[in-house]
C-alpha positions as CSV (number, residue, x, y, z in Angstrom):
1,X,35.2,-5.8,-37.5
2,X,35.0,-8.3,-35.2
3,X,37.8,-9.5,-33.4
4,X,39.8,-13.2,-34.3
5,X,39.2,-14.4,-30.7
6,X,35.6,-13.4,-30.5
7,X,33.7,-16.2,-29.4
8,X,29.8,-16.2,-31.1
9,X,26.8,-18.0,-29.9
10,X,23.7,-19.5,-31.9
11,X,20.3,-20.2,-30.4
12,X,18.3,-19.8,-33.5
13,X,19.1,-20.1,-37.6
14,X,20.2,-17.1,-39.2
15,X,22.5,-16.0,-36.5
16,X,25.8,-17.3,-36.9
17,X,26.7,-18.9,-40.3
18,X,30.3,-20.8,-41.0
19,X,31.9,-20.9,-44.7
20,X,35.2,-22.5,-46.3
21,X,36.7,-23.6,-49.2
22,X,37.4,-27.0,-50.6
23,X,39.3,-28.2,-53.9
24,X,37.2,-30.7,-56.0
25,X,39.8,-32.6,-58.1
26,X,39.2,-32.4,-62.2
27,X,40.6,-34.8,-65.1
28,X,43.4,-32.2,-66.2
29,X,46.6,-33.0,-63.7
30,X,47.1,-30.4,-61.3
31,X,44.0,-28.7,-62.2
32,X,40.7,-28.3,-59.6
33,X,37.7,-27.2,-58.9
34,X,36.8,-24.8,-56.0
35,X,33.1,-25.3,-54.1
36,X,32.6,-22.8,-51.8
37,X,30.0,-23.8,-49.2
38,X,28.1,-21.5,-46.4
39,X,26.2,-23.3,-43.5
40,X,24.0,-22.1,-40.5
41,X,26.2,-23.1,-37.4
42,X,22.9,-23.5,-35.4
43,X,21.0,-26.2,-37.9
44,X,23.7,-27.7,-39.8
45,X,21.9,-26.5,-42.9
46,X,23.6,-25.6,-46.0
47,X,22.2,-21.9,-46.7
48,X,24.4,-21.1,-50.3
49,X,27.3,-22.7,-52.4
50,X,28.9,-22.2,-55.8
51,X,31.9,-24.0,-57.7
52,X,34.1,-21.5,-59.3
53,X,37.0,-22.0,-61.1
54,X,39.3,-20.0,-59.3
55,X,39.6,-18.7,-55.5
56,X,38.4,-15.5,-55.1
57,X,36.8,-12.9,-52.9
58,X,35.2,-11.5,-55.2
59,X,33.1,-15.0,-55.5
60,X,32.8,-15.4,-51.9
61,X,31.2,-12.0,-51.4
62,X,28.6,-12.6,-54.0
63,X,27.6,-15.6,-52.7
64,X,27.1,-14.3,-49.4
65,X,25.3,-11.4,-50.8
66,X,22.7,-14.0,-52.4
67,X,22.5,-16.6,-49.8
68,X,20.8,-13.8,-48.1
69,X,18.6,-12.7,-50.6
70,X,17.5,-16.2,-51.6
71,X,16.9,-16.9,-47.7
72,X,15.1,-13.9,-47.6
73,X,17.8,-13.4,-44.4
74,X,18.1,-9.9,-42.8
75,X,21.9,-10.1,-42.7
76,X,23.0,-7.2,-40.6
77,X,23.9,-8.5,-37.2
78,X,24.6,-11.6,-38.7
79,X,27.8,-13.5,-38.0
80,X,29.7,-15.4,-40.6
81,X,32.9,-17.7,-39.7
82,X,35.9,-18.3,-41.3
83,X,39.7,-19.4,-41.0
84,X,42.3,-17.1,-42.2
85,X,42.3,-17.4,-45.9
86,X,43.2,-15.0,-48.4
87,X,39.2,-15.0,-49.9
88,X,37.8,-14.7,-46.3
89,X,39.9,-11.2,-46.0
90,X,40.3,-10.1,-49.0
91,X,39.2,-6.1,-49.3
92,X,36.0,-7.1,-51.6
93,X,34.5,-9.5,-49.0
94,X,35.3,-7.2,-46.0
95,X,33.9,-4.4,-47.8
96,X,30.9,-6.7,-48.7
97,X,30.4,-7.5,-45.2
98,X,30.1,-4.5,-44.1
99,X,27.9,-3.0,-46.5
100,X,25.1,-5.9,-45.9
101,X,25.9,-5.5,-41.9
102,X,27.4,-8.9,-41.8
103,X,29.8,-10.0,-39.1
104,X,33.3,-11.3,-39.8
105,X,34.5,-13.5,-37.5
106,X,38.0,-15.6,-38.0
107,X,39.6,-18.8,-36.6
108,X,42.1,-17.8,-33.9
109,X,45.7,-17.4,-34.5
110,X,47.7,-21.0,-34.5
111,X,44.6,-22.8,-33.9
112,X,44.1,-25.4,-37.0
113,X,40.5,-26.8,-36.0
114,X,39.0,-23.7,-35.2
115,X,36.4,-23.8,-38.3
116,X,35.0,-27.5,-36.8
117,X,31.4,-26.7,-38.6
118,X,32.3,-26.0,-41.8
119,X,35.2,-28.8,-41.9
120,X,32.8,-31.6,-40.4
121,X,30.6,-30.6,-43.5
122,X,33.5,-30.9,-46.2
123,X,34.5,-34.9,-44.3
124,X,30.9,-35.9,-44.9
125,X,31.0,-34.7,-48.4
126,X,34.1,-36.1,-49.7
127,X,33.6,-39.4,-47.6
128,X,29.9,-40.2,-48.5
129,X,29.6,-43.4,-50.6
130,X,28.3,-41.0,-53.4
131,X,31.0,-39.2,-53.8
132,X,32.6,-40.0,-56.9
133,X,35.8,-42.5,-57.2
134,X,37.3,-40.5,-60.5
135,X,38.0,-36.6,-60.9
136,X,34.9,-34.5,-62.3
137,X,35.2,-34.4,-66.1
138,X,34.3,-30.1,-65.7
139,X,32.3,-27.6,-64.2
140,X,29.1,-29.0,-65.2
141,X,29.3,-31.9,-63.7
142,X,30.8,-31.0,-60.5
143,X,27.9,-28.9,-60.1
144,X,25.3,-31.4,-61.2
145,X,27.0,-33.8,-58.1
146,X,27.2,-31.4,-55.6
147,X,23.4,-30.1,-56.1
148,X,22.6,-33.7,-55.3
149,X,24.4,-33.5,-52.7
150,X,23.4,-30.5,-51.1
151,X,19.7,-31.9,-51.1
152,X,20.2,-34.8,-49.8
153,X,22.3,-33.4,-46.8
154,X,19.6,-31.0,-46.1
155,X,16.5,-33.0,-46.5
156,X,17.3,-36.6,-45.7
157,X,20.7,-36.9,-43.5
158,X,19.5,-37.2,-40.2
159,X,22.5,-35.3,-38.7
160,X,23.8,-36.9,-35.4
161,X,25.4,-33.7,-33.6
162,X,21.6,-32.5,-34.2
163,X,19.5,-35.0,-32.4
164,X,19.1,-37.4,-35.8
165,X,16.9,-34.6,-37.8
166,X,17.9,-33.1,-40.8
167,X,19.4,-29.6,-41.3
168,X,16.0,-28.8,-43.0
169,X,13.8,-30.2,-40.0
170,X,16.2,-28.2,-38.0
171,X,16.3,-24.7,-40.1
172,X,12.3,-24.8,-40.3
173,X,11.4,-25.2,-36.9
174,X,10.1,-29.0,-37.6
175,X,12.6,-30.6,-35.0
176,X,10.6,-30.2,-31.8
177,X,7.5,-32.5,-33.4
178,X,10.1,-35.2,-34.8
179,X,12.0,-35.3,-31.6
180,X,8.9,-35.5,-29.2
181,X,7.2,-37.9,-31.1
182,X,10.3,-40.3,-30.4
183,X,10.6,-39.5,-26.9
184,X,6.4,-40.7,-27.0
185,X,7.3,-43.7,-28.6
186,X,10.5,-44.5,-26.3
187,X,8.4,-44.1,-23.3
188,X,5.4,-46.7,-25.5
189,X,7.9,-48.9,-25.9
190,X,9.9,-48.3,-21.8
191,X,6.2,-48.8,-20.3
192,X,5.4,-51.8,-22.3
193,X,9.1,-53.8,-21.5
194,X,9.9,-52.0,-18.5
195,X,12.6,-55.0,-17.8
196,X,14.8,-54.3,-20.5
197,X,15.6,-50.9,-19.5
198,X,18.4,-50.1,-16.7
199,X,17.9,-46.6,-16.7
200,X,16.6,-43.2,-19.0
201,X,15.6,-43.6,-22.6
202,X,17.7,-41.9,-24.9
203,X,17.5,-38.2,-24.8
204,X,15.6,-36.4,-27.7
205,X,15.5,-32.6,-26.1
206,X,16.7,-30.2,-28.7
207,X,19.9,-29.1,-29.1
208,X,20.0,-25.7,-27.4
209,X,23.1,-23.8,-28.3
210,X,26.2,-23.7,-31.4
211,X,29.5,-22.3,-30.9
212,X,31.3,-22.4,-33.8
213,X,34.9,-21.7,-32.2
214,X,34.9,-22.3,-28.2
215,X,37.1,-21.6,-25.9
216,X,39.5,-23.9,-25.1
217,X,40.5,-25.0,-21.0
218,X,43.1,-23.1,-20.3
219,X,45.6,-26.4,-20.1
220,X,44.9,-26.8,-23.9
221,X,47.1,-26.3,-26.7
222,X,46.2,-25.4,-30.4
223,X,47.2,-28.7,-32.9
């Protein structure tokens, strides 16, 4: 198992994938949904999510098992991030994990933001204009919203941590055309106005490298 303070690196999709758990609020008082949600660190993309009505590792770890079969994703030697919750080490989703050859990692001890991926994804959802201004009526529904959400966020939100492509454009290999067909056209448009530019054009090299936890400067202190 690998260990809480481990710090994992992605160059590539498919190498290091970040999951969590959010409540989704219902019409009965006191009562909510829970949409699990797994994304690759590396291209932002949503890879597998389910709403369930309870917590449970028994979910998670079947989730995980299919996101890889429906990705068609060799998962041994693949990572997958998490905080400290009672689903991410619960016996069935360890055991799960190790059958497939998957990689737990955990947010470290006392450090609250150490799962930035995967709570950056749960802000946009819950704070896009979409998202609805009353509770969800039941699990149909919730799931009908968050399907439409999940494509949109993969296929049209051009993601700004990611160079303004989409997960998908990311995940495919389709950033490097998008990205150095705007350098071209930022170097048209430098060459024909050279006056109103003071220095480089905006940089469109891909983004390199994900870290889903770094390390912190040694001055630092967990919130």
């Amino acid at each position: 198992m690998a260990r809480a303070s481990t710090v994992h690196q992605a160059t590539a999709p498919n190498q290091v994938w970040s999951w969590d758990i959010t409540w989704l609020p219902t019409t009965v008082r006191g009562s909510y949904l829970y949409l699990y949600l797994i994304m690759d660190v590396w291209s932002r993309r949503i890879v597998g999510w389910r709403i369930a009505e309870r917590e449970s590792a028994d979910v998670a770890a079947a989730l995980i098992t299919q996101s890889c079969s429906e990705g068609n994703v060799d998962p041994r030697g693949l990572v997958l991030h998490s905080d400290n919750g009672r689903p991410m080490r619960g016996s069935t989703m360890i055991s799960t994990l190790q059958w497939l050859g998957v990689i737990p990692s955990f947010s470290r001890p006392h450090v609250s933001d150490d799962n930035p991926y995967s709570e950056a994804l749960f802000r946009t959802l819950k704070h896009t204009p979409a998202y609805p201004r009353l509770p969800f009526a039941d699990l149909t529904s919730a799931t009908r919203w968050v399907a439409r959400f999940v494509e949109w966020y993969n296929g049209a939100h051009r993601h700004s941590a990611i160079r303004y492509v989409t997960p998908d454009q990311r995940h495919h290999g389709r950033e490097g055309a998008v990205l150095a067909s705007r350098h071209e056209l930022y170097q048209r448009a430098r060459r024909a106005s050279p006056e109103r530019w003071s220095g480089s054009t905006r940089n469109w090299l891909p983004v390199g490298l994900a870290v889903p936890n770094p390390e912190r400067a040694p001055h630092q202190t967990a919130a």
